[in-house]
PDB file with SEQRES, HELIX, SHEET and CRYST1 records, atoms N, CA, C and O in Angstrom:
SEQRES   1 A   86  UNK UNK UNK UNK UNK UNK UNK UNK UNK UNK UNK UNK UNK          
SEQRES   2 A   86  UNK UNK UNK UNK UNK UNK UNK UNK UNK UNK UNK UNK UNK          
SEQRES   3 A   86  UNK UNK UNK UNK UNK UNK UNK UNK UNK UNK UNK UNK UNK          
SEQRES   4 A   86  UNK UNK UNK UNK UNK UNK UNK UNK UNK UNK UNK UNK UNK          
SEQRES   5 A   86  UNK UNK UNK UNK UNK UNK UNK UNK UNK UNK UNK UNK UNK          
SEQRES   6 A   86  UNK UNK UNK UNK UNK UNK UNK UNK UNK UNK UNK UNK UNK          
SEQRES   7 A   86  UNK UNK UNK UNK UNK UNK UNK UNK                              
HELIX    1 AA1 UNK A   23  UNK A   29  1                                   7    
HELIX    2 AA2 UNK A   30  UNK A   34  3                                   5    
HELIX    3 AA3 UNK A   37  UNK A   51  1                                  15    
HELIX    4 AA4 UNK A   60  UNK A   74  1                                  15    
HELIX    5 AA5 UNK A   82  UNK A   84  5                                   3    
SHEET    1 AA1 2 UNK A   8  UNK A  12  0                                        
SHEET    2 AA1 2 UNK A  15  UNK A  18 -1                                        
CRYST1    1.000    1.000    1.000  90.00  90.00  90.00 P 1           1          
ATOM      1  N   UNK A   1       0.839  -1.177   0.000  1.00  0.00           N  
ATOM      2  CA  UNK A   1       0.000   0.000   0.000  1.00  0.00           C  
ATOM      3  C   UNK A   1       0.887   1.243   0.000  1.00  0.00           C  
ATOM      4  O   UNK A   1       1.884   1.360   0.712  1.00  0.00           O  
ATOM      5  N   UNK A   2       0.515   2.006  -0.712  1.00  0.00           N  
ATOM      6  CA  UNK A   2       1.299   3.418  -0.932  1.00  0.00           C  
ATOM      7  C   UNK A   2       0.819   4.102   0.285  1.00  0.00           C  
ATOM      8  O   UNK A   2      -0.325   4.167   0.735  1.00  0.00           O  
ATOM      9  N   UNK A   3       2.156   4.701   0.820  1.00  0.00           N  
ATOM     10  CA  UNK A   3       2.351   5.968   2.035  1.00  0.00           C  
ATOM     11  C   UNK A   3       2.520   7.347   1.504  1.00  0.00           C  
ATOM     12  O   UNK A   3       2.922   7.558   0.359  1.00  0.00           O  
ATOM     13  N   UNK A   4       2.211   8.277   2.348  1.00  0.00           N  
ATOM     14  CA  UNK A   4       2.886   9.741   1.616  1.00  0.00           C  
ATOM     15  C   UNK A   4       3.945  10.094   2.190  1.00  0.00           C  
ATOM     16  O   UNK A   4       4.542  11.064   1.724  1.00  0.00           O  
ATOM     17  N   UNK A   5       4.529   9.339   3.476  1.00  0.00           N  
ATOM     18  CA  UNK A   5       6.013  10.076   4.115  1.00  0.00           C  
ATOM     19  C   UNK A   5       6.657   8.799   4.857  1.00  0.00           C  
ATOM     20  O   UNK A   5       6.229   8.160   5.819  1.00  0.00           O  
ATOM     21  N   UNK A   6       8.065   8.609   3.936  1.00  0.00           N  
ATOM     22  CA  UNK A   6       8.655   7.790   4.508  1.00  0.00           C  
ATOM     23  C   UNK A   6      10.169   8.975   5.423  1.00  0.00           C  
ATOM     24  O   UNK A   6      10.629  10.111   5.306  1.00  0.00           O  
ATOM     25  N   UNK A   7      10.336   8.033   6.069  1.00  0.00           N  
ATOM     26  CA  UNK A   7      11.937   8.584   6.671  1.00  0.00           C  
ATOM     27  C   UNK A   7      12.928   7.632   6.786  1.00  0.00           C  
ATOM     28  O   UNK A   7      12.483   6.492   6.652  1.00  0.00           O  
ATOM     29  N   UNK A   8      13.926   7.686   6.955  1.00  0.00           N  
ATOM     30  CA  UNK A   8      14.948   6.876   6.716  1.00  0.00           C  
ATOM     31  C   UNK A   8      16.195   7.723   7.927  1.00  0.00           C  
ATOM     32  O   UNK A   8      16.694   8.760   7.490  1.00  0.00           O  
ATOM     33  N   UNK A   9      16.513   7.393   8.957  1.00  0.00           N  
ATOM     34  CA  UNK A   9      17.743   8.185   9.762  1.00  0.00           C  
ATOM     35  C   UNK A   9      18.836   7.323   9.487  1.00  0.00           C  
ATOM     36  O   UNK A   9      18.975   6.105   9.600  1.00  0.00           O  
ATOM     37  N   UNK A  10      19.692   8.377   9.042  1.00  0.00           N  
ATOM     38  CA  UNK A  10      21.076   8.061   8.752  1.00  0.00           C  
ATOM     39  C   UNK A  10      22.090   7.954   9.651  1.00  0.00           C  
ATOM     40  O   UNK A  10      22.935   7.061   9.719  1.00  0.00           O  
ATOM     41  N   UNK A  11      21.918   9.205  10.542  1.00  0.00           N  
ATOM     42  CA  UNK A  11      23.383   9.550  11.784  1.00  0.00           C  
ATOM     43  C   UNK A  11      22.204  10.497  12.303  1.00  0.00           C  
ATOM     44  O   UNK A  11      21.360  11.248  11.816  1.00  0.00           O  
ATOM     45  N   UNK A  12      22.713   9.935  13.876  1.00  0.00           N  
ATOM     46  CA  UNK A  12      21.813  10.631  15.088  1.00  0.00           C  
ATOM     47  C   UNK A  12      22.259  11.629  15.537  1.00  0.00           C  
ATOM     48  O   UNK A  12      21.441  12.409  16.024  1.00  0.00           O  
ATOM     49  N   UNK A  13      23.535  11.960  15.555  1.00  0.00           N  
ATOM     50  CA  UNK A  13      24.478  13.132  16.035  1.00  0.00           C  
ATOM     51  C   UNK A  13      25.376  14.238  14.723  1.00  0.00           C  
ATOM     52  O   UNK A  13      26.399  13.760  14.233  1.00  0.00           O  
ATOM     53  N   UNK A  14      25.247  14.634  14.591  1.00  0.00           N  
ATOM     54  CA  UNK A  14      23.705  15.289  14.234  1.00  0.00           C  
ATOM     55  C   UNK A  14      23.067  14.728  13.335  1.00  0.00           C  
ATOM     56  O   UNK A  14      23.633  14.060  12.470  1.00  0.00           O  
ATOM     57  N   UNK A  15      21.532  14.935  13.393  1.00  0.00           N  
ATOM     58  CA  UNK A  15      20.267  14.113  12.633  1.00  0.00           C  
ATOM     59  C   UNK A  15      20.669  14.361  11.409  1.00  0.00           C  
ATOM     60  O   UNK A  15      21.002  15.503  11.092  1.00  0.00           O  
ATOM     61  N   UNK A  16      20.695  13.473  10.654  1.00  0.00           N  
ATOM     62  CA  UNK A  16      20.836  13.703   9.335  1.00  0.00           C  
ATOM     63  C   UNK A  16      20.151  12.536   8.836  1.00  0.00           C  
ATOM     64  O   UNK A  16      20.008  11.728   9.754  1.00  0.00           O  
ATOM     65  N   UNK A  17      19.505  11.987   7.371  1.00  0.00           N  
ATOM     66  CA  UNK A  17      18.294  11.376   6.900  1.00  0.00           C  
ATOM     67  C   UNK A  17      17.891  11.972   5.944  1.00  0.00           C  
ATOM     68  O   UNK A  17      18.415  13.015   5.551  1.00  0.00           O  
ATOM     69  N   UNK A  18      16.749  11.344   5.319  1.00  0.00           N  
ATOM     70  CA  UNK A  18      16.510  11.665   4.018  1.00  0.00           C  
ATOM     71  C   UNK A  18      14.773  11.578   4.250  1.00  0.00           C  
ATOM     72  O   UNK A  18      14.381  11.220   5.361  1.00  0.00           O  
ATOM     73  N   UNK A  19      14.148  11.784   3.590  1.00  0.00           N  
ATOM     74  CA  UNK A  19      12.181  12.390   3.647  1.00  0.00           C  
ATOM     75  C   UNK A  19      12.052  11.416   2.318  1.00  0.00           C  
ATOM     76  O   UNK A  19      13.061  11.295   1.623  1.00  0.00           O  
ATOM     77  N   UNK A  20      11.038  10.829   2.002  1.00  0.00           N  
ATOM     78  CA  UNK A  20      10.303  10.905   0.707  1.00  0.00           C  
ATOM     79  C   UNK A  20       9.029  10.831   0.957  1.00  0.00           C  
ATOM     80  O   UNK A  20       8.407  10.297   1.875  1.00  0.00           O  
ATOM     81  N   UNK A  21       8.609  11.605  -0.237  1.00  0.00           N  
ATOM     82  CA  UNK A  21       7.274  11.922  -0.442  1.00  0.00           C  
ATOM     83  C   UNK A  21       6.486  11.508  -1.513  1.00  0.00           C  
ATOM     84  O   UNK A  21       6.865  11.566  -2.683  1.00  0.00           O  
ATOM     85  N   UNK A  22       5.378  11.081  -1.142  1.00  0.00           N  
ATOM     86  CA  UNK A  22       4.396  10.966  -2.579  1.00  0.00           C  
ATOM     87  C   UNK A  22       3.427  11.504  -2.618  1.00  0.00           C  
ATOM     88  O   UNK A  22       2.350  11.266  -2.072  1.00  0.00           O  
ATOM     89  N   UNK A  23       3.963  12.810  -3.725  1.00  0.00           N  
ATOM     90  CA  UNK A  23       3.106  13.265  -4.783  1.00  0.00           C  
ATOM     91  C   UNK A  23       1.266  12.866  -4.852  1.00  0.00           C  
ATOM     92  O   UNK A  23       0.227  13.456  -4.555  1.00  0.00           O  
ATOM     93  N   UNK A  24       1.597  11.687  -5.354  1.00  0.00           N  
ATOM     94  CA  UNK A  24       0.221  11.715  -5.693  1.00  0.00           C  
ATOM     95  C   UNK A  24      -0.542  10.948  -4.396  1.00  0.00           C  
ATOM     96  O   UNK A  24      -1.768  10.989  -4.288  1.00  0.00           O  
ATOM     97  N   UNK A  25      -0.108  10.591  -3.905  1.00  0.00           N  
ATOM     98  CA  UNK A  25      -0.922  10.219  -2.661  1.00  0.00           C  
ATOM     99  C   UNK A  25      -1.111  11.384  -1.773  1.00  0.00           C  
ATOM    100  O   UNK A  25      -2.244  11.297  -1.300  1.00  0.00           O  
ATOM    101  N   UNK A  26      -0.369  12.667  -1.243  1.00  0.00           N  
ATOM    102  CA  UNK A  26      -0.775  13.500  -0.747  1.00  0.00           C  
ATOM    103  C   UNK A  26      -1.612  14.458  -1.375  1.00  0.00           C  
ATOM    104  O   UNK A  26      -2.204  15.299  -0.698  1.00  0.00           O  
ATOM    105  N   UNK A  27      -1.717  14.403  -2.650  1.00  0.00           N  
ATOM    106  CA  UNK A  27      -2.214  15.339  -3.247  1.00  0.00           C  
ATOM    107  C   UNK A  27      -3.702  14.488  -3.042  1.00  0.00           C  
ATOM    108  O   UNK A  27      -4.576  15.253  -2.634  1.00  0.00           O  
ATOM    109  N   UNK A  28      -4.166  13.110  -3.232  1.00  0.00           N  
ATOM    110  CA  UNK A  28      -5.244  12.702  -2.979  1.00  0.00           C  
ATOM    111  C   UNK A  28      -6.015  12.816  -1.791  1.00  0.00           C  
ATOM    112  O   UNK A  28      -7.242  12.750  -1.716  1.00  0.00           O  
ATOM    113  N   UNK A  29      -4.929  13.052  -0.558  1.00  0.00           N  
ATOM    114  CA  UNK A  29      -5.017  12.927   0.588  1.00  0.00           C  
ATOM    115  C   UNK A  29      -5.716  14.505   0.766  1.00  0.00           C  
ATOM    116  O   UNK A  29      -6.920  14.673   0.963  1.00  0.00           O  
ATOM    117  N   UNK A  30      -4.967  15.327   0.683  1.00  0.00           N  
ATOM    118  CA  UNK A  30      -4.957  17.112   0.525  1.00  0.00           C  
ATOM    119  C   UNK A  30      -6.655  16.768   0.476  1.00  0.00           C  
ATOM    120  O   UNK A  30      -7.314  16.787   1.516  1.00  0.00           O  
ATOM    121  N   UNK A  31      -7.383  16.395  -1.103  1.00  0.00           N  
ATOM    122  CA  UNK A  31      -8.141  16.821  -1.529  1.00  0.00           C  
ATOM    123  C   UNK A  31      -9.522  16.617  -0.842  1.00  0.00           C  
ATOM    124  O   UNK A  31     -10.539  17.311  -0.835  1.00  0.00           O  
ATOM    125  N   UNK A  32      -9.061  14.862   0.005  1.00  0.00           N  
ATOM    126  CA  UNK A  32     -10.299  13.745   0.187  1.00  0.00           C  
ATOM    127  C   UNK A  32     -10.278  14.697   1.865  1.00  0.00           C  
ATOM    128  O   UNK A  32     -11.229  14.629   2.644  1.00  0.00           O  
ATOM    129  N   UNK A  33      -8.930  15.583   2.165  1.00  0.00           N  
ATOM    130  CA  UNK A  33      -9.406  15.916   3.612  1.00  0.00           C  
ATOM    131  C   UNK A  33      -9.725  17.432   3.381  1.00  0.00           C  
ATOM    132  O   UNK A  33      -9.830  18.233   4.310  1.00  0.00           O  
ATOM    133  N   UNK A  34      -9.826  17.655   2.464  1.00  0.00           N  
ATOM    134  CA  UNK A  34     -10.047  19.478   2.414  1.00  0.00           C  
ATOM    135  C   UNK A  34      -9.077  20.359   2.664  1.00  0.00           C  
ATOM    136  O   UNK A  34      -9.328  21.470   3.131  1.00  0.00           O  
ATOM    137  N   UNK A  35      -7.992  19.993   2.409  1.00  0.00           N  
ATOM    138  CA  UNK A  35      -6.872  20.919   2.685  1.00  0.00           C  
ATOM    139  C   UNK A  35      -5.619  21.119   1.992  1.00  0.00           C  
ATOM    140  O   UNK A  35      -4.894  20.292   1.438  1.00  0.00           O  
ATOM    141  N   UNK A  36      -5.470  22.673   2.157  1.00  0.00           N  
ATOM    142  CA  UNK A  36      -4.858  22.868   0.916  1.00  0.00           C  
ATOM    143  C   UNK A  36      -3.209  22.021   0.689  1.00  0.00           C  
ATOM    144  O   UNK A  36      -2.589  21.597   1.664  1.00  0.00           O  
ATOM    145  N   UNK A  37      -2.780  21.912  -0.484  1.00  0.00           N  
ATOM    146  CA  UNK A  37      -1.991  20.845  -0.504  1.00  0.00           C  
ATOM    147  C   UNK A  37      -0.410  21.048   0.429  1.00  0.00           C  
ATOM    148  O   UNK A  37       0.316  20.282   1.063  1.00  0.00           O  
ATOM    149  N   UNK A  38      -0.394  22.162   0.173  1.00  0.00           N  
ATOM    150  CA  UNK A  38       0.846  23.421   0.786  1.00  0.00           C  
ATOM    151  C   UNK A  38       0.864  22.937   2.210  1.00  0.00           C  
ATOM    152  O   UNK A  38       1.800  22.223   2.570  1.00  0.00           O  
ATOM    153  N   UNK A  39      -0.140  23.282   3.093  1.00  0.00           N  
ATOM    154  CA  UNK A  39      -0.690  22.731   4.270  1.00  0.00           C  
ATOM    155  C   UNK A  39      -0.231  21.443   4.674  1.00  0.00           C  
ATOM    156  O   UNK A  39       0.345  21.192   5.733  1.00  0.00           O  
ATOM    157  N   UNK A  40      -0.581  20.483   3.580  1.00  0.00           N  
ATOM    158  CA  UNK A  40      -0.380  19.294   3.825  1.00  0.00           C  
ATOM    159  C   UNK A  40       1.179  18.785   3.667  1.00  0.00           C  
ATOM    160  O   UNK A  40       1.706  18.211   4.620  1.00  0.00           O  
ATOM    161  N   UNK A  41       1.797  18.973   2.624  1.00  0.00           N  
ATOM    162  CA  UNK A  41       3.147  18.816   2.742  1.00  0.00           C  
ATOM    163  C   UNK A  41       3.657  19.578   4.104  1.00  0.00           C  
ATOM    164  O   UNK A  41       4.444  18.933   4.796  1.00  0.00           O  
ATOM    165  N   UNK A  42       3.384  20.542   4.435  1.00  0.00           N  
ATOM    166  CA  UNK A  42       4.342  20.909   5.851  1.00  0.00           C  
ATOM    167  C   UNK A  42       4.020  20.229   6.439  1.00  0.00           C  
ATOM    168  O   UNK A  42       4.909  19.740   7.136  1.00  0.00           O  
ATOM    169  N   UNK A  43       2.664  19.683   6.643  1.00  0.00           N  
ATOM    170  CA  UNK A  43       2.426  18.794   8.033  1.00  0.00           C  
ATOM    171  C   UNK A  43       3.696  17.700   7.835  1.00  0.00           C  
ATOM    172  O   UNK A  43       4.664  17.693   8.595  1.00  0.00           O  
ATOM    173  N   UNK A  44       3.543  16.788   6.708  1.00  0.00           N  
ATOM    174  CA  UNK A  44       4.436  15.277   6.431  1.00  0.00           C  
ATOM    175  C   UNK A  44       5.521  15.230   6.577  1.00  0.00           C  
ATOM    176  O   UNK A  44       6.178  14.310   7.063  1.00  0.00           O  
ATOM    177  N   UNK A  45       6.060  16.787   5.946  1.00  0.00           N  
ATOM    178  CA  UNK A  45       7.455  17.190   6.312  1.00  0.00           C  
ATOM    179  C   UNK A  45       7.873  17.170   7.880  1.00  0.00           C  
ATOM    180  O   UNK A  45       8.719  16.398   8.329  1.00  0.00           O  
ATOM    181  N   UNK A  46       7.309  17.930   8.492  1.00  0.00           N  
ATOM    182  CA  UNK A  46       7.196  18.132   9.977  1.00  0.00           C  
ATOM    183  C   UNK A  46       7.221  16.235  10.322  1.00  0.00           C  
ATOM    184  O   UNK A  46       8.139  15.523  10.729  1.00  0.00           O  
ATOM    185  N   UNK A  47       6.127  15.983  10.034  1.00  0.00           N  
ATOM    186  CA  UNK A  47       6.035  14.220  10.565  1.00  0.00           C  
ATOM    187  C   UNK A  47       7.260  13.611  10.453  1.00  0.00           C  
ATOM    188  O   UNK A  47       7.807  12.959  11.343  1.00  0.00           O  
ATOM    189  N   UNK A  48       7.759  13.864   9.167  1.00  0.00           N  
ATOM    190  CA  UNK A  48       8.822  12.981   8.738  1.00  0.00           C  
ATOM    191  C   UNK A  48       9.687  13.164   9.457  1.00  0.00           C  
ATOM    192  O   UNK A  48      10.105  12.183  10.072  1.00  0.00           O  
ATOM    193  N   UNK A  49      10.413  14.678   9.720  1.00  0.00           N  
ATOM    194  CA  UNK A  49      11.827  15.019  10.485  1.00  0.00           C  
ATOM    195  C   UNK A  49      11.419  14.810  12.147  1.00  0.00           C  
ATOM    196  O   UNK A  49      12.163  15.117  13.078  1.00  0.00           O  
ATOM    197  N   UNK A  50      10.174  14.265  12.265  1.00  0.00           N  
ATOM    198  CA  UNK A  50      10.219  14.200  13.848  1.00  0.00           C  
ATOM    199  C   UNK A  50      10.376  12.816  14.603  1.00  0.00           C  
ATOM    200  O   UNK A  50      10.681  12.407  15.724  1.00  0.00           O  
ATOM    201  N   UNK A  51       9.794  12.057  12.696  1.00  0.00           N  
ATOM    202  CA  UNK A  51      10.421  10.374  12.747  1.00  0.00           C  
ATOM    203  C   UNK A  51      11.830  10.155  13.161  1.00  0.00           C  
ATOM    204  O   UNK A  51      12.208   9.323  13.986  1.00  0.00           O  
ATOM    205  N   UNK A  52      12.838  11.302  12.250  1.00  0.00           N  
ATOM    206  CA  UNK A  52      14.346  11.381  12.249  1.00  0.00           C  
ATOM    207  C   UNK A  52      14.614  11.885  14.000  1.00  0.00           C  
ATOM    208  O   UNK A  52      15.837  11.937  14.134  1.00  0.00           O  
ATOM    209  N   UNK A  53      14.133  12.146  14.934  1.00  0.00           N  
ATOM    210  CA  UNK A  53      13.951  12.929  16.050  1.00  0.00           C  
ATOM    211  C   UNK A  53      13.794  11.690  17.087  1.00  0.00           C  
ATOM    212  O   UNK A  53      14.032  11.764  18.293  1.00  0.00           O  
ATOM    213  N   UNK A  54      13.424  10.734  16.509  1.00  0.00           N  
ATOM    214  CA  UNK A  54      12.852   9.880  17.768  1.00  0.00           C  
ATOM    215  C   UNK A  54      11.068   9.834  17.565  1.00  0.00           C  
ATOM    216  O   UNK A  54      10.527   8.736  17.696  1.00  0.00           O  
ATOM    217  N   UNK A  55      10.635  10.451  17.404  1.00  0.00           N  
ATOM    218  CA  UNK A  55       9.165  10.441  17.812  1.00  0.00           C  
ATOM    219  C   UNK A  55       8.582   9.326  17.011  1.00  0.00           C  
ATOM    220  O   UNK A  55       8.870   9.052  15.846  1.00  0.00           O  
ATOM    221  N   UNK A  56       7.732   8.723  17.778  1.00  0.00           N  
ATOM    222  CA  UNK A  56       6.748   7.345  16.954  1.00  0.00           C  
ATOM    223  C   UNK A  56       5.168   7.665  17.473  1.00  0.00           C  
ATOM    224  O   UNK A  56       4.658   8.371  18.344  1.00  0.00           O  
ATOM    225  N   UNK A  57       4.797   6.935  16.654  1.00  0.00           N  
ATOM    226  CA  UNK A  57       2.924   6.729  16.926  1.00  0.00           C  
ATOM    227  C   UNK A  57       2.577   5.203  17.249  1.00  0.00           C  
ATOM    228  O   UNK A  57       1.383   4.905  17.284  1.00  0.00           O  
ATOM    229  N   UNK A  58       3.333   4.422  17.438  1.00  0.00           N  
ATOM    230  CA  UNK A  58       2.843   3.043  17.601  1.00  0.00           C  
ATOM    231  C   UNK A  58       2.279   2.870  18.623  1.00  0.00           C  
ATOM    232  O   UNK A  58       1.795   1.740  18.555  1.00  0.00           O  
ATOM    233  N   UNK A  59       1.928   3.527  19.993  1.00  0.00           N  
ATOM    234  CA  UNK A  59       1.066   3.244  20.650  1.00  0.00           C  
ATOM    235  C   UNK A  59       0.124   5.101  20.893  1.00  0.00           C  
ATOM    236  O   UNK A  59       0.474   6.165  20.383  1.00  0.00           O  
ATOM    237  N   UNK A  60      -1.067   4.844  21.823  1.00  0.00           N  
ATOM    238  CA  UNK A  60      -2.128   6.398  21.732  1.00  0.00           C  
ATOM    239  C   UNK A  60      -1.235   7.870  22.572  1.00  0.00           C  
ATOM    240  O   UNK A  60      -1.346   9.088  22.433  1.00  0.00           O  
ATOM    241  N   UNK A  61      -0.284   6.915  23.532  1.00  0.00           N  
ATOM    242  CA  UNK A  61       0.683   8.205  24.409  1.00  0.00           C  
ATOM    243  C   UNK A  61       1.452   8.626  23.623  1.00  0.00           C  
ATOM    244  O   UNK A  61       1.819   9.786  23.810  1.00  0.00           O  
ATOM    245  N   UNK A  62       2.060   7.811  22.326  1.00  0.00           N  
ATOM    246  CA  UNK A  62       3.412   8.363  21.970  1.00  0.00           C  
ATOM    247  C   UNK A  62       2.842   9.171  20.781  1.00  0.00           C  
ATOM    248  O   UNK A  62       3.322  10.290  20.600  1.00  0.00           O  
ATOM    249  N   UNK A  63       1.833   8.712  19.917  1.00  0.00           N  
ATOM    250  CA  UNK A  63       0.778   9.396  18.489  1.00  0.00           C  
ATOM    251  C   UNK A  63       0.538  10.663  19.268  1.00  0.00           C  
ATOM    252  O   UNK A  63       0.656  11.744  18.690  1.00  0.00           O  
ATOM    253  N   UNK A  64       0.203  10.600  20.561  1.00  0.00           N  
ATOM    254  CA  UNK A  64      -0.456  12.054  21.119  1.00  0.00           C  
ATOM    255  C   UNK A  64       0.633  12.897  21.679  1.00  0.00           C  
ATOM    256  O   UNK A  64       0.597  14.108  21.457  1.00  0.00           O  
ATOM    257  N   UNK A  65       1.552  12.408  22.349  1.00  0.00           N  
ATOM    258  CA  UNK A  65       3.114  13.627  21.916  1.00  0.00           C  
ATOM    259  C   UNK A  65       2.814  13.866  21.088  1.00  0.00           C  
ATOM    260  O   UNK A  65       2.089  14.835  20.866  1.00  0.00           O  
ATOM    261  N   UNK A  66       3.387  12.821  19.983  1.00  0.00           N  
ATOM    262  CA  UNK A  66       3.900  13.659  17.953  1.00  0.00           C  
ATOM    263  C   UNK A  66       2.740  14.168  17.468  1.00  0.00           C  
ATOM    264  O   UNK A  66       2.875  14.440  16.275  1.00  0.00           O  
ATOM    265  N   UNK A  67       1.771  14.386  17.842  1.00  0.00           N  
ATOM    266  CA  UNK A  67       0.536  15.165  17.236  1.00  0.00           C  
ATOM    267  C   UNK A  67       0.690  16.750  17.851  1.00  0.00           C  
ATOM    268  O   UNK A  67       0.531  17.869  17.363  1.00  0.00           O  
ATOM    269  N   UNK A  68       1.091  16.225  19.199  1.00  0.00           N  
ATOM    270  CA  UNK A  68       0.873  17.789  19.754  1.00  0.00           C  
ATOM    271  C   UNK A  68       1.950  18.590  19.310  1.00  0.00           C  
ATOM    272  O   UNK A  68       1.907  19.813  19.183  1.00  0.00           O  
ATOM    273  N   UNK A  69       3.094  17.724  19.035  1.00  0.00           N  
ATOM    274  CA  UNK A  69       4.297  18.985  18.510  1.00  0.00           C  
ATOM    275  C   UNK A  69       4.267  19.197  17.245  1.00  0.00           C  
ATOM    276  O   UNK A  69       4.663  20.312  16.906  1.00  0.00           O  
ATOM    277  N   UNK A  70       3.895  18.427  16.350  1.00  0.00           N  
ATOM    278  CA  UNK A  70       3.154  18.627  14.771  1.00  0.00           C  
ATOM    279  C   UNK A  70       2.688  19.811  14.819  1.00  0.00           C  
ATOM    280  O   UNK A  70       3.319  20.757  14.348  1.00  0.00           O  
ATOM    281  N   UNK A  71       0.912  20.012  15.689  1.00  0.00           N  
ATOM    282  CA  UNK A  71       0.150  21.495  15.896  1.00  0.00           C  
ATOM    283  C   UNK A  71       1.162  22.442  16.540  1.00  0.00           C  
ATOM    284  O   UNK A  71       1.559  23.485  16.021  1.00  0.00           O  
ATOM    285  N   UNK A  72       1.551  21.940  17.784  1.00  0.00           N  
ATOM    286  CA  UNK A  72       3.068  22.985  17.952  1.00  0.00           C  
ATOM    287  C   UNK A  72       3.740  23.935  17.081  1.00  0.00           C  
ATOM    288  O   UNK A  72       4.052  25.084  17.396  1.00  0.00           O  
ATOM    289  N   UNK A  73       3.935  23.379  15.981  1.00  0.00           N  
ATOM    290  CA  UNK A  73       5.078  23.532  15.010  1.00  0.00           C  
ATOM    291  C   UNK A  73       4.024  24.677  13.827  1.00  0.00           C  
ATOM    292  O   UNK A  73       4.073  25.838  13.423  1.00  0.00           O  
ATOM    293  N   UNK A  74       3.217  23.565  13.672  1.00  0.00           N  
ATOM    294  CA  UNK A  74       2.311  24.086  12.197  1.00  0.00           C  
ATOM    295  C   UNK A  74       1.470  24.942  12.853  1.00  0.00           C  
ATOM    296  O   UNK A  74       0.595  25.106  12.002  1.00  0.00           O  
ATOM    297  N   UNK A  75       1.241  25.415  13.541  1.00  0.00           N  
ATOM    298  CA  UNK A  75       0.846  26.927  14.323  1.00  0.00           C  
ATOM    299  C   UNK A  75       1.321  28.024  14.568  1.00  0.00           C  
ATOM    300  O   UNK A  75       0.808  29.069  14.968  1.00  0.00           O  
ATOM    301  N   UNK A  76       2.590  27.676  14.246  1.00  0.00           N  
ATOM    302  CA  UNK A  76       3.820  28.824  14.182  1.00  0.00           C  
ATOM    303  C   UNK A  76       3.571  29.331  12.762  1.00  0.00           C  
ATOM    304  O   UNK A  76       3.435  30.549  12.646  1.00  0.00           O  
ATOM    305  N   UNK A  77       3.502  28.682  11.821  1.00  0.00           N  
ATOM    306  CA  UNK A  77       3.020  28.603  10.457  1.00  0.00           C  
ATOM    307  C   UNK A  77       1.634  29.044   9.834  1.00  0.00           C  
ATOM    308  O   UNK A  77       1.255  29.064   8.663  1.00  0.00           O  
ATOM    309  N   UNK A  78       0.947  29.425  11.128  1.00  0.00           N  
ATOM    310  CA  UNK A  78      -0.590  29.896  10.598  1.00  0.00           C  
ATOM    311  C   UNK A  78      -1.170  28.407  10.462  1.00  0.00           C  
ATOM    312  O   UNK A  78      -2.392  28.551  10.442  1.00  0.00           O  
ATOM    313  N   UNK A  79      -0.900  27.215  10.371  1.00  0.00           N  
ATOM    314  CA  UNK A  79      -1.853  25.866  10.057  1.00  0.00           C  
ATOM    315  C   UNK A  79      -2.101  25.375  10.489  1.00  0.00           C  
ATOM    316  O   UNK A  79      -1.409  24.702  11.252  1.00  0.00           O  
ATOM    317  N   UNK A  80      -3.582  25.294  10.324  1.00  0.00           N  
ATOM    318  CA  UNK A  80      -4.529  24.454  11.393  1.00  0.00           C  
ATOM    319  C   UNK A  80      -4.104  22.799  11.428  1.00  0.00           C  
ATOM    320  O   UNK A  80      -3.555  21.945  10.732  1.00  0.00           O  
ATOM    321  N   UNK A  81      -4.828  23.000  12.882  1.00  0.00           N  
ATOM    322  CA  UNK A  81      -4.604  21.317  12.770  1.00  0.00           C  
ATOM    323  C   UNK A  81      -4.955  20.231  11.760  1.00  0.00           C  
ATOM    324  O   UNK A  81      -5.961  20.021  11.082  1.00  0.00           O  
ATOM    325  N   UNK A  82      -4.039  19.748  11.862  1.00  0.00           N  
ATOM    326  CA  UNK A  82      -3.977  18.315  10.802  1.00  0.00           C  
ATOM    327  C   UNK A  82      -5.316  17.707  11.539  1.00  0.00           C  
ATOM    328  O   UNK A  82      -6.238  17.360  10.800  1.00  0.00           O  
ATOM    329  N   UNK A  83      -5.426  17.602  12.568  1.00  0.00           N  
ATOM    330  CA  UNK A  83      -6.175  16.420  12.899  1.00  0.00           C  
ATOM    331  C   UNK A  83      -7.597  16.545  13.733  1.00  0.00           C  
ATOM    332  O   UNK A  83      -8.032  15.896  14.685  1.00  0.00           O  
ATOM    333  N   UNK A  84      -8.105  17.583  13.024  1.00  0.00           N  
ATOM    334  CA  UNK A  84      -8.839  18.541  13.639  1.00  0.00           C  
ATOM    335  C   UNK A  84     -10.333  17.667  12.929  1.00  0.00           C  
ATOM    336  O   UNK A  84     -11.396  17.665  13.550  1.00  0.00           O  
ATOM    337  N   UNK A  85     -10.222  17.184  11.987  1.00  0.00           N  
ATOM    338  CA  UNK A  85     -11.265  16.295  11.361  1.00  0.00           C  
ATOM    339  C   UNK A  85     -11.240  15.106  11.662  1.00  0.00           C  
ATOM    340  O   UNK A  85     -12.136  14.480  11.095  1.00  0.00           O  
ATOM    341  N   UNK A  86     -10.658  14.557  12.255  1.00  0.00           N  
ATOM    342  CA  UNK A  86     -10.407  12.796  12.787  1.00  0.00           C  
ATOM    343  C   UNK A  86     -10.986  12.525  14.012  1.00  0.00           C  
ATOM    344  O   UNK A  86     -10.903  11.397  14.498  1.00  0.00           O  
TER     345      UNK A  86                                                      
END                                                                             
């Protein structure tokens, strides 16, 4: 199944890693959640480098850290929450 944000960490001191993105899955994503696409890449971006950071979602305590510093972040930015429809 196609993802829109992978990460990959290379060296922890200092973080360094690589992002990929898909195009057309965020752009589907953008559309099916109402938001503009711009929006949406910062969020994934943000997701991705916080993967490179340590942060995970595999259980509801650790998803609800990395959510809150996501809005953290993308509020500095003027952008509403990602997850404001879920």
């Amino acid at each position: 199944m196609p993802t829109n944000v992978l990460s990959f960490l290379m060296l922890e001191d200092p973080i360094e890693g690589d992002l990929v993105l898909c195009h057309p899955v965020i752009k589907k994503e953008a559309k099916a959640q109402n938001k503009k696409i711009q929006d949406h890449y910062a969020h994934l971006i943000i997701h991705g480098y916080l993967h490179l950071l340590g942060y995970d979602h595999q259980n509801n305590v650790d998803a609800d850290k990395m959510e809150k510093m996501e809005r953290k972040i993308l509020s500095k930015f003027n952008i509403n929450d990602p997850y404001k429809d879920y």
